[in-house]
Steps between C-alpha positions, in 0.01 A plus 500: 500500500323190276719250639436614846121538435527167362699360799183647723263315346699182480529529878151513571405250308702279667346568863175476300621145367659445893156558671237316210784203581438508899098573402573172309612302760289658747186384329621096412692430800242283639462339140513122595844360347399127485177372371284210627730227296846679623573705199618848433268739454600906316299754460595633149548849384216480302274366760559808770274775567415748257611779738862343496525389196413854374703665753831257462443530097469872558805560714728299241345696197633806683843363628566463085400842406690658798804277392434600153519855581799507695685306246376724226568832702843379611621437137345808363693679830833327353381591136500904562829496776685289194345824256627729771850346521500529100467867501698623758863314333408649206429211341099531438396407118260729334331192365438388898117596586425583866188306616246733684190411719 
């Protein structure tokens, strides 16, 4: 159930990351490429607006704790069905402690 609550949040983060990309674009498409002398002008990450920058620094913060999660929950998942497999050959060690949450 972590991994697929993890999985969840991973996958909204990523439309959240998907849509601050478009609002991105939206707002410096009519950013002039060239200058006056012919060069290339680019607007830098750290020269956006605070409202993207907060909301594109936002969305990845949460796209590595959902990714964290799932990761985390899916090894823990593996942990106890390994513990499980263990006990029902027979083969469970006294020594072996059974994580709880």
């Amino acid at each position: 159930m972590r991994a697929l609550c993890g999985a969840i949040i991973t996958a909204g983060a990523l439309l959240c990351l998907g849509l601050v990309c478009m609002a991105i674009g939206l707002r410096y498409q009519g950013y002039h490429y060239l200058d006056m002398e012919g060069h290339v002008q680019w607007v830098k990450f750290n020269t956006i607006d605070t409202a993207l920058l907060i909301g594109m620094l936002t969305s990845l913060l949460v796209l590595a704790i959902g990714l964290g999660i799932a990761f985390v929950g899916l090894a823990y998942h593996h942990h106890r069905r390994h513990l499980e497999s263990l006990h029902h050959h027979g083969r469970a060690d006294r020594t072996t402690e059974r994580l709880t949450v």
